[in-house]
Each structure stands twice: as C-alpha cells, then as structure tokens.
C-alpha atoms as one frame of an Amber mdcrd trajectory, in Angstrom:
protein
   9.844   2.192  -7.708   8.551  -0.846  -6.211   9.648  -3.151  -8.509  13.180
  -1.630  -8.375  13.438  -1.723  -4.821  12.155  -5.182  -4.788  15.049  -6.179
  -7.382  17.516  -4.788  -5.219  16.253  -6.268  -1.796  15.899  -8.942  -3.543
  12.428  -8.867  -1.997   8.572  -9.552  -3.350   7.276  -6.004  -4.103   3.455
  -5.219  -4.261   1.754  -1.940  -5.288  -0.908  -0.500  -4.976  -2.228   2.907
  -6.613  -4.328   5.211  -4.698  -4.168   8.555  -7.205  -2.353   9.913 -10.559
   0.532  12.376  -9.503   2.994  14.330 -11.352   3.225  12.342 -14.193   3.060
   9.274 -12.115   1.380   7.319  -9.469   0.861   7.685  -5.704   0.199   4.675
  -2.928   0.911   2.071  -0.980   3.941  -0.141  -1.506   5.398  -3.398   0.389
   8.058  -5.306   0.398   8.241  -8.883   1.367  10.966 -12.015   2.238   8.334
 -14.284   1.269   5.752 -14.920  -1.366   2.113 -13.425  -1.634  -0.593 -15.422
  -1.901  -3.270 -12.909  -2.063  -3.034  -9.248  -2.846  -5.559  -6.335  -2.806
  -5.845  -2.802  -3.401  -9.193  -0.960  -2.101  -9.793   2.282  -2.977 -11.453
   4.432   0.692 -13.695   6.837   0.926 -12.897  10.630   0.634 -14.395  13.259
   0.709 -14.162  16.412  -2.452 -10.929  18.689  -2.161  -9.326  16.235  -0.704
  -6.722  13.074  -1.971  -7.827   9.737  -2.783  -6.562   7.212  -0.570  -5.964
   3.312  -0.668  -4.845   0.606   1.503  -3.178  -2.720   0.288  -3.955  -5.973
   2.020  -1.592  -8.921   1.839  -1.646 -12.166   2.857   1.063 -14.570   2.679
   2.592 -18.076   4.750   5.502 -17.132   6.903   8.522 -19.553   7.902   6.000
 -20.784  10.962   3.699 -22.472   8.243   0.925 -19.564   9.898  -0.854 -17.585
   6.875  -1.157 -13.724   7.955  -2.616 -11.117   6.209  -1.694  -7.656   7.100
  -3.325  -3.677   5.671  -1.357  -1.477   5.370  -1.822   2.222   4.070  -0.887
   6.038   4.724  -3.893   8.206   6.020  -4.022  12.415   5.905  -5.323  14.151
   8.972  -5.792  17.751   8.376  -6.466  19.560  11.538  -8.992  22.721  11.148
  -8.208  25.905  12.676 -10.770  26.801  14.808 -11.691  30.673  15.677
C-alpha cells in the first residue's frame, strides 16, 4: 500500500513491518517530498498476548540543506479494569 500511495503522491514511500496480519503485513508507513538517506525499522519490546510493535526512523536533507531524522510509529495502550 505504500508503494501505491507513494506512486500516486508522487511521494518517497518507506515501510516498515512490525507483524504478519491477515494474509498480509502490519506497520509503520511514511511518505516523503524528498529523498531518504537513511532508513530503519526496529522491532520494540512487547510483552506475550500482546502485538508486536515497530517504529521506523528516517532521516533525510530538507530544502534548508538541514538533515533531520524523525521516528515515527503507532503504540497500543490497553487500559485494565480495575475492581
């Protein structure tokens, strides 16, 4: 889906798989105006029962000449019921 959406933005598209899901894969996706220079997926910690997660760092040089990198990812807070 990346890819496609990156076609048709006519954007850089990056992603990054955090876990297998329904015949496909889940995780973090960007899109980007400008080029990546560095790209990385890193698998976080979890815990059993519960969903893998990833974030995806990029870094890349924007119009200023600066080179930023930026994480981005999609956490799951599950709030226990207490008695």
């Amino acid at each position: 889906m990346a890819t496609e959406l990156g076609r048709r933005t006519k954007m850089a598209p990056i992603f990054g798989k955090a876990m297998s899901f329904d015949g496909g894969e889940y995780g973090e996706g960007v899109l980007s105006k400008y080029t990546f220079l560095e790209t990385r997926k890193v698998s976080l910690p979890y815990s059993t029962g519960n969903e893998t997660r990833a974030d995806l760092e990029v870094t890349t040089i924007i119009n200023s000449g600066d080179t930023i990198s930026f994480i981005g990812t999609h956490l799951d807070h599950l709030k226990d019921e207490i008695d």
